[in-house]
C-alpha positions in Angstrom: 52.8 175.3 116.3 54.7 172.3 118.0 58.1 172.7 119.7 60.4 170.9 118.0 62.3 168.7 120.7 65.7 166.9 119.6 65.3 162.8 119.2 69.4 162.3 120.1 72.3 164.1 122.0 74.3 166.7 119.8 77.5 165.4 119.4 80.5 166.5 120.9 82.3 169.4 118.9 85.3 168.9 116.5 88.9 169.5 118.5 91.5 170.0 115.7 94.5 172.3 115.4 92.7 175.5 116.0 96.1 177.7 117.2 97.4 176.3 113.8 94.0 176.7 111.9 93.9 180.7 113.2 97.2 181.2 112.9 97.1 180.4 109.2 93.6 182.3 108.5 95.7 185.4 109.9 99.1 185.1 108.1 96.6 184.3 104.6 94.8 187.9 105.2 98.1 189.7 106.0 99.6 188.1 102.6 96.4 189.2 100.9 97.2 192.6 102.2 100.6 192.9 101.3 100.0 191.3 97.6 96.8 194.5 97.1 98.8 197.2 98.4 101.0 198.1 95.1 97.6 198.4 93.6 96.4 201.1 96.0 96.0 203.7 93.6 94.0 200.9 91.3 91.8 199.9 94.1 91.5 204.0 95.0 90.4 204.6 91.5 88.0 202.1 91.5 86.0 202.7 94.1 87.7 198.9 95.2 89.5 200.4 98.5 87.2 198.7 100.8 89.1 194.9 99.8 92.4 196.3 101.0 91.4 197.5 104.3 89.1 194.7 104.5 92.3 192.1 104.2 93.9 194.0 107.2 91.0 194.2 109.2 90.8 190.2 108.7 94.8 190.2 109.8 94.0 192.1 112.9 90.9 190.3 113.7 93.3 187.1 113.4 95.5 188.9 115.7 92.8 188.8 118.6 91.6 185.0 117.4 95.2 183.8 118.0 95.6 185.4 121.6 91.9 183.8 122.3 92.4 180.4 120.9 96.1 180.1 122.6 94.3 181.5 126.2 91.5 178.4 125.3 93.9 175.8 124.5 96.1 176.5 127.7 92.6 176.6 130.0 91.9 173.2 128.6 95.4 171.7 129.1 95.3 173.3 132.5 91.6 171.8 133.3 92.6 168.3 131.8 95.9 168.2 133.9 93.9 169.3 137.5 91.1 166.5 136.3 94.0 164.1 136.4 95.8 164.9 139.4 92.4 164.9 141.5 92.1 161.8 140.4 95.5 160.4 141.3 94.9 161.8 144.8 91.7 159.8 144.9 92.6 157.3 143.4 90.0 156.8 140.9 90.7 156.7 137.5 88.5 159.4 135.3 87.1 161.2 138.4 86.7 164.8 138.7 86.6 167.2 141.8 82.6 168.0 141.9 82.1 164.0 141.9 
């Protein structure tokens, strides 16, 4: 069997509003929560219990995801700002500390 080998470059990911995509995917969950749990004894009855814990588990999950995504976002700012004030001290517009 031949190795498949790529004939282009991947392109570079997708930056969008993460903090804000996260933060809604958590705050949805939570809602979904809240909205199931006057119908515990329903769920209970039905052997259906499993969704509402499921919704918060996705709430706290989303929790974590918004902590990571804000600690990512800063890195990246951070990085981008040191990239351009190595390259004021050089000089050189675009150039980074390992060149």
């Amino acid at each position: 069997m031949a190795k498949w080998t790529p004939k282009h470059e991947a392109p570079e990911p997708l930056e969008g509003p993460v903090v804000a995509t996260i933060t809604g995917g958590t705050i949805l969950w939570f809602v979904l929560f809240l909205v199931q749990l006057p119908f515990y004894g329903w769920f209970e009855d039905h052997g259906h219990l499993w969704w509402l814990w499921t919704c918060l588990a996705g709430a706290g999950l989303g929790l974590i995801g918004i902590w990571y995504v804000r600690k990512r976002d800063a890195a990246i700012k951070r990085d981008a700002a040191g990239r351009d004030a190595s390259a004021a001290a050089t000089g050189t517009p675009g150039a980074t500390a390992a060149e």
